[in-house]
C-alpha positions, 0 to 999 in steps of 0.5 A: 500500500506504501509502494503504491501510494509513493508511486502516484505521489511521483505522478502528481504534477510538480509544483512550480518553484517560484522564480529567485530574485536573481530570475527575476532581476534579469527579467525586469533588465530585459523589460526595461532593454524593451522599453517596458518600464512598468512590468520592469518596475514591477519585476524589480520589486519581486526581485527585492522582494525575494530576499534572496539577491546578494548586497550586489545585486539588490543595489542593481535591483534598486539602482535600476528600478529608480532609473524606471521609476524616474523615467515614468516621473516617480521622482519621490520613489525613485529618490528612495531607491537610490538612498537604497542602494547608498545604503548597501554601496556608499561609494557608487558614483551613480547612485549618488548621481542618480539621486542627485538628478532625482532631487533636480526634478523634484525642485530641491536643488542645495541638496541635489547639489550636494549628491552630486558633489559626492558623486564628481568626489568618487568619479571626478573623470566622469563627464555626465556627472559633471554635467548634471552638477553643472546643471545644478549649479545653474538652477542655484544661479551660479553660472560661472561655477557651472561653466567650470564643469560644462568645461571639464565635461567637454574636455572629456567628452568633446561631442557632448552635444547636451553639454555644448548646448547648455554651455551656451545657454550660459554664455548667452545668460552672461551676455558672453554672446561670441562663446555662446554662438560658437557653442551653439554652432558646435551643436548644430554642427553635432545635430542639425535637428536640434530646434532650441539651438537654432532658436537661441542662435536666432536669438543672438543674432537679433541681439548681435544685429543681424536679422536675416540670419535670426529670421532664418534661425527662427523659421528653422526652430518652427520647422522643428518645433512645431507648436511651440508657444514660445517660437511661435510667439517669436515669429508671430512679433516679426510678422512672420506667422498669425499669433496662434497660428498653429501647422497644418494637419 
């Protein structure tokens, strides 16, 4: 009777063991490589969840799921996530970065700053931080320290096309309107698509006293911009289109 019972025991189907952390944090990277952050997010969690990931790899499950969370605009989770991953690897210069760029979107730029201070004192080579704490220092109106950084960023990246861009932006902001000019130059050399650079150089050439070339600037913002209230604003001021004209569908 033992025998017998044992025997259709083996017959019974088996049952499914429950993926492992480790499963399911490849899992959510792949969702995420596809573009689906929210089954990424939610793969994520069941990662963390399990309890199973080693400290290196539930900072991964952390890292990656603030990167989702902040992509879809959860800034405040995302922030948690990267305090997280603080806690298990305090010298990780993304974590730190990534936290800092969460606090940008979130309006609190002293402490947003001091992340990435942190983050340029682990990897002080590493462009896009430098970058991002440019960033900062430009919401906090300190212009001339940000130039410092967009500098250093571009001495290791060259072709940093966000970076020459916001660089002369600055320029223009401190009315240094040649630098800003060849920055913006640079950047529609790098991309010739880029509407706010040709909008920003129509802008220095109105200011510098050459309006045909502002206008030409100015009609190939639209073109790129379509919609967009402040170009349209501009071209509507010289004539060019009705105020609230809108393209053609």
């Amino acid at each position: 009777m033992v025998r017998i019972l044992l025997f259709l025991l083996l017959l019974l189907p088996a049952a499914t063991a429950a993926a492992s952390g480790l499963e399911q944090l490849r899992a959510g990277m792949a969702a995420a490589a596809q573009g689906d952050d929210r089954s990424a997010v939610r793969l994520y969690s069941k990662a963390i969840n399990a309890g199973d990931l080693l400290p290196e790899k539930a900072a991964l499950a952390h890292f990656n799921r603030g990167n989702a969370l902040s992509r879809g605009g959860a800034h405040e989770l995302a922030l948690a996530d990267f305090d997280a991953v603080i806690r298990l690897q305090a010298d990780d210069p993304e974590a730190h970065d990534g936290r800092g760029n969460a606090l940008v979107r979130l309006g609190r730029y002293e402490t947003a700053l001091a992340a990435f201070e942190t983050a340029v004192s682990l990897a002080p080579d590493n462009p896009r931080i430098r970058y991002n704490r440019g960033n900062a220092l430009v919401h906090l109106g300190r212009q001339e320290e940000a130039l410092v950084d967009y500098d250093k960023a571009l001495g290791l990246r060259p072709d940093y096309v966000a970076v020459l861009y916001n660089r002369g932006s600055v320029h223009s902001d401190l009315g240094e309107f040649d630098k800003a000019l060849a920055d913006l130059n640079e950047t529609l050399r790098l991309k010739p698509n880029h509407g706010p650079a040709y909008f920003n150089r129509g802008l220095i050439h109105e200011r510098q006293g050459r309006p045909s070339d502002a206008l030409d600037d100015f009609r190939r913002a639209f073109e790129l911009l379509p919609g967009h209230p402040v170009v349209a604003k501009k071209l509507a001021s010289l004539g060019e289109i009705e105020s609230g004209e809108r393209d053609e569908e």
